[in-house]
C-alpha positions as CSV (number, residue, x, y, z in Angstrom):
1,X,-16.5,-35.0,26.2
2,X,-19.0,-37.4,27.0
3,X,-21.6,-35.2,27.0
4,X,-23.6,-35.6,23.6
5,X,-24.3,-31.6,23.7
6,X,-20.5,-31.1,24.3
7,X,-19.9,-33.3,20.9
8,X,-22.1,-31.5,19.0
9,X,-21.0,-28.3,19.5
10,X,-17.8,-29.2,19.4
11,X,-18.1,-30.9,16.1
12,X,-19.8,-27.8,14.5
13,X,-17.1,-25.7,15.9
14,X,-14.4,-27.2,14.3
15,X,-16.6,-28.1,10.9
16,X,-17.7,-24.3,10.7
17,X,-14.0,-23.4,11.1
18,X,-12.5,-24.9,8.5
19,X,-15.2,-23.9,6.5
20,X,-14.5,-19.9,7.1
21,X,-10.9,-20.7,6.7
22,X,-11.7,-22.1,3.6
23,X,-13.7,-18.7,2.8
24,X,-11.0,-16.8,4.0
25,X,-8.3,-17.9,1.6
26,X,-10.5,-18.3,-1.1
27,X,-12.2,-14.9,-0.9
28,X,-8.8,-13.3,-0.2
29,X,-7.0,-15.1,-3.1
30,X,-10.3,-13.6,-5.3
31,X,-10.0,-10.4,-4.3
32,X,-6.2,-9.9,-4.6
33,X,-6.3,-12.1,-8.4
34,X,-8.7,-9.6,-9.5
35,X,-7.2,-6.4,-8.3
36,X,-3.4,-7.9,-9.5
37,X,-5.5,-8.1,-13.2
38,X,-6.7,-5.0,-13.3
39,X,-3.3,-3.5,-12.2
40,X,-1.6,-5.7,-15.4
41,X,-4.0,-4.5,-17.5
42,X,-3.1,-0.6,-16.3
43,X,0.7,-1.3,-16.8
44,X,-0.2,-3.0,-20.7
45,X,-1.7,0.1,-21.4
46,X,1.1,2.2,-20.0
47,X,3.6,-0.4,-22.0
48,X,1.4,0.8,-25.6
49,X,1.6,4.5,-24.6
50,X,5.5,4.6,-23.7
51,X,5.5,2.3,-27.1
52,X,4.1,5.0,-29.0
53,X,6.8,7.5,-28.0
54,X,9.7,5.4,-29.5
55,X,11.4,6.7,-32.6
56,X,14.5,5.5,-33.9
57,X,16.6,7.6,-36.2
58,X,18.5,6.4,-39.5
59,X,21.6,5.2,-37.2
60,X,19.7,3.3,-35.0
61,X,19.7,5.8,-32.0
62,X,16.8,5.9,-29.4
63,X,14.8,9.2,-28.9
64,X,12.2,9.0,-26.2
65,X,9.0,10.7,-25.7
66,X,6.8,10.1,-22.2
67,X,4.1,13.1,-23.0
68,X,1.4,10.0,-23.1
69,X,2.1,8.8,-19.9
70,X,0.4,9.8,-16.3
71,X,2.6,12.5,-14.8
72,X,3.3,9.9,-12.2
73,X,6.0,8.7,-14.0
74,X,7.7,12.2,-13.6
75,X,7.5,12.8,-10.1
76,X,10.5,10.7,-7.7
77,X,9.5,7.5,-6.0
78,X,5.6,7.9,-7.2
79,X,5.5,4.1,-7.3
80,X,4.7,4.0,-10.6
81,X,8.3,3.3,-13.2
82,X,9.4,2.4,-16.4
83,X,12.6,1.0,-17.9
84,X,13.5,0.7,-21.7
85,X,16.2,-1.7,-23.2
86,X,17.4,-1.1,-26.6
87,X,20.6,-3.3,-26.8
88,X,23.0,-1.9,-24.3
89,X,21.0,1.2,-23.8
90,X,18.5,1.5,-20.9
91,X,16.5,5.1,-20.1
92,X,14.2,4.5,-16.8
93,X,11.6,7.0,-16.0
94,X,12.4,9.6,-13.9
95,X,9.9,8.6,-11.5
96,X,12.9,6.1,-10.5
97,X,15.3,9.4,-9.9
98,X,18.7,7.8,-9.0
99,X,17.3,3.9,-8.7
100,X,16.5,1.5,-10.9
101,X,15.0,-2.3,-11.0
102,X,16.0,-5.6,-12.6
103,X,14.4,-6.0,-16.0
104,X,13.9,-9.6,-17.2
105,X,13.6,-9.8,-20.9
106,X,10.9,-12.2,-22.0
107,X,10.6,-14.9,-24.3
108,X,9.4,-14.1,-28.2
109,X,7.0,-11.6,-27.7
110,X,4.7,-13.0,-24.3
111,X,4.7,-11.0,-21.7
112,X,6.8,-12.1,-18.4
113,X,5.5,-10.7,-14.8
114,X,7.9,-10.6,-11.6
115,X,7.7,-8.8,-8.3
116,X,10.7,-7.6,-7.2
117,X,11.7,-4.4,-4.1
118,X,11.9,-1.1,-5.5
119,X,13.1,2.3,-4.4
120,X,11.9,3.3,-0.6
121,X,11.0,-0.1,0.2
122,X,8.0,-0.3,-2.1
123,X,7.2,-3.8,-3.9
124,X,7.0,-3.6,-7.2
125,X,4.9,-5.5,-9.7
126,X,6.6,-5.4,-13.0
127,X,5.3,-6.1,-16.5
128,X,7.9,-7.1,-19.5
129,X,7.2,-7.3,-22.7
130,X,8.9,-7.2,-26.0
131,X,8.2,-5.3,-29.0
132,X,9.5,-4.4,-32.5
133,X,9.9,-1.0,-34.2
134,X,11.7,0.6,-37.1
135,X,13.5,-3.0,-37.5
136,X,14.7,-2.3,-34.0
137,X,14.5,-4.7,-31.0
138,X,14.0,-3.5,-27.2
139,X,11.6,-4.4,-24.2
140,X,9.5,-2.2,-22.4
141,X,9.1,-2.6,-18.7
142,X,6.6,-1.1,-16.6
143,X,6.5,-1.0,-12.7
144,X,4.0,-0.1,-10.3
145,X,4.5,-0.2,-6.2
146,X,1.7,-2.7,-4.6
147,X,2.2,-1.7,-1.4
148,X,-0.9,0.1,-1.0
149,X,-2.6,-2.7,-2.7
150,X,-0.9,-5.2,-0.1
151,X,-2.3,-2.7,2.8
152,X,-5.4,-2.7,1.8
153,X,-5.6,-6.4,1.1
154,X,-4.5,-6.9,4.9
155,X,-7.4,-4.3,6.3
156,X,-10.1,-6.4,4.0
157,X,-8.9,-10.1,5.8
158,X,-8.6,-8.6,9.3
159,X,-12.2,-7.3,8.8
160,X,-13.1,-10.6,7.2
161,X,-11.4,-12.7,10.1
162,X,-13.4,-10.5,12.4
163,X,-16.7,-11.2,10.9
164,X,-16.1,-14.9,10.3
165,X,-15.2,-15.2,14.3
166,X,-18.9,-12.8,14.9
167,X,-20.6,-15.2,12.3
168,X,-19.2,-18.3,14.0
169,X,-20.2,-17.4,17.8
170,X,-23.5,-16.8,16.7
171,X,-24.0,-19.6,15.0
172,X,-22.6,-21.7,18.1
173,X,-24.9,-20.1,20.3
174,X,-28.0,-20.4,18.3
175,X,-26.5,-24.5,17.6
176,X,-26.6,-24.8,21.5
177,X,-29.9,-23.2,21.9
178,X,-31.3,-25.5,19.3
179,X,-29.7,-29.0,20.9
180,X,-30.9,-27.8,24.3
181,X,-34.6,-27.8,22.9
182,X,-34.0,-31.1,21.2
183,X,-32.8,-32.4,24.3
184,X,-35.4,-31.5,26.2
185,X,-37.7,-34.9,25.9
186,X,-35.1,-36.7,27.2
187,X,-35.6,-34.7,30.7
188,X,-39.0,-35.9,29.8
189,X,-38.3,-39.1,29.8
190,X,-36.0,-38.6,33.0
191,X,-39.2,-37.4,34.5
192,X,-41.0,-40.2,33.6
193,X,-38.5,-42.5,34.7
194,X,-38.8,-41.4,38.1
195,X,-42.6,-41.2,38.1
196,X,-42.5,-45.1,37.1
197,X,-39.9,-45.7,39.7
198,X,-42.6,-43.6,42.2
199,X,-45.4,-46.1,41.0
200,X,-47.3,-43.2,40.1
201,X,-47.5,-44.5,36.1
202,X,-47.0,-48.0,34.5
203,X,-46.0,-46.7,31.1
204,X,-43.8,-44.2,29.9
205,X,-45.7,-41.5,27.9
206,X,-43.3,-39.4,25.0
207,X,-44.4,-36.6,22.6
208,X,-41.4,-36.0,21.2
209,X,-38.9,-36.6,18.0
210,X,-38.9,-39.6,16.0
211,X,-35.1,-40.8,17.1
212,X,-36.1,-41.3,20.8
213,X,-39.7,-42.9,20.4
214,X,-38.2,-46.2,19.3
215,X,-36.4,-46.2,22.5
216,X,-39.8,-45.2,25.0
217,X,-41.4,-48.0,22.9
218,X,-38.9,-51.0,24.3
219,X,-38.6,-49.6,27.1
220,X,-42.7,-50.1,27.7
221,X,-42.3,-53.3,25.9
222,X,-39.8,-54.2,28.7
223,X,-42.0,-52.9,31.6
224,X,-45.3,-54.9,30.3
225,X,-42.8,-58.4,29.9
226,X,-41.5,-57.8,33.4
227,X,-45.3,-56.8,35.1
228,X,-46.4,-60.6,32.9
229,X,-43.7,-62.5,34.6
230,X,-44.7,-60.8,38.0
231,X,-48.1,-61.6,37.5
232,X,-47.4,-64.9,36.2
233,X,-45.0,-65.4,39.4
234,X,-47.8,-64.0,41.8
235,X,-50.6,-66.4,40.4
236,X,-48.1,-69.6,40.7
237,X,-47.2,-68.7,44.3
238,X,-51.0,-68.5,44.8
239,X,-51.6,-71.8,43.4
240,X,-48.7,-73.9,45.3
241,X,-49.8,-76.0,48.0
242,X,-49.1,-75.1,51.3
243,X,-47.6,-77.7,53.5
C-alpha cells in the first residue's frame, strides 16, 4: 500500500461505498415510507366505507353491510381483510374465510398500526381505529397482505445494488485514469533525473501541476549550491601551493 496510486484508489473506493450504502438505505427507506403511506391511506378509506355500513338496531344489535367495499374483501385469502369489534361480537370479512388476525384496540380515537402474519403466509399491515355510532362503541380494523409490496421492494434494491456496484467501477476506473495523468510529471521528473545524472542537463526543467514545482525548485536550488561549492573547491585547489 505504499504506492500513492494504490492509496488513492483505495481511499475513493471505500469513501464511494459508504456513500452508495448510505444511498441505498436511504432511497430504500424513501421508497418503502411512501408506498407504506399510500397503502394506510387506502385502508382509512376502506375503514370510512365499512363505517358507513354499520347500523345498530334499538337493542343494540350489529347489522353489517360491505356493498361499499372492493369485492376483494369477498373473495378467500385476497390479501385484503377486515375485522369488526362491537363488545364481544367480532364479524371479519369473508375475504379471511375460516382465519382471522389479532385486533389491537387503540387508544381514544388515534389510529394504532401493527404488522402481524396472516392467512397463507401473507404479512399483513393492519390499521385500527376506533369509532362511535348510534351511542355504540366498536373498532374497525382493516388488513391488507404486503407481500407483494415486500417483493417488489426487494427487486427495486437488487437493481439499485447493481447499479451502485456499475456506478462505482466506473468511477474507479475513470479515478485511476485520472491519477495516472497526474502522475505523469513525476516520470518527467524521473526522466530528468537521469538526464542530470547523464550530464546531459544541469537543471531540472518541469511543466507540470503546482504541488510538484516547489519540489523541482529545491531540488535546482540544491544542484546550483552543490556546482558553487565544487567550483569554489576547484578554484582553491588551483590556488594552493604546490610543494
Amino acid at each position: 500500500m505504499n504506492s500513492l496510486r494504490n492509496r488513492l484508489s483505495f481511499g475513493l473506493i471505500v469513501s464511494l461505498m459508504v456513500l452508495l450504502l448510505a444511498q441505498w438505505w436511504l432511497s430504500s427507506r424513501a421508497i418503502e415510507n411512501l408506498l407504506e403511506k399510500q397503502l394506510l391511506d387506502q385502508l382509512q378509506l376502506d375503514s370510512e366505507a365499512l363505517l358507513a355500513g354499520v347500523e345498530f338496531d334499538a337493542a343494540g344489535a350489529l347489522a353489517l353491510s360491505t356493498s361499499g367495499l372492493v369485492p376483494a374483501y369477498q373473495q378467500p385469502y385476497s390479501g385484503t381483510y377486515f375485522a369488526l369489534q362491537h363488545q364481544a361480537e367480532v364479524r371479519y370479512s369473508r375475504s379471511l374465510w375460516d382465519a382471522d388476525f389479532n385486533i389491537t384496540r387503540p387508544e381514544g380515537s388515534s389510529v394504532f398500526i401493527t404488522r402481524q402474519p396472516g392467512p397463507d403466509g401473507q404479512h399483513l399491515l393492519v390499521h385500527a381505529r376506533n369509532y362511535e355510532k348510534d351511542n355504540q362503541q366498536f373498532t374497525i380494523a382493516i388488513a391488507r397482505d404486503i407481500t407483494p409490496l415486500r417483493n417488489n421492494l426487494k427487486q427495486y434494491q437488487l437493481a439499485n445494488a447493481g447499479f451502485s456496484a456499475l456506478f462505482l467501477l466506473a468511477l474507479v476506473l475513470i479515478q485511476r485514469l485520472i491519477v495516472i495523468n497526474t502522475l505523469k510529471p513525476l516520470n518527467a521528473v524521473q526522466a530528468a533525473l537521469a538526464r542530470l545524472q547523464q550530464g546531459e542537463i544541469r537543471q531540472l526543467e518541469f511543466q507540470g501541476p503546482d504541488e510538484i514545482k516547489p519540489l523541482v525548485d529545491e531540488l535546482n536550488r540544491l544542484l546550483t549550491a552543490i556546482d558553487q561549492r565544487l567550483k569554489r573547491s576547484r578554484e582553491a585547489w588551483a590556488i594552493w601551493p604546490t610543494p
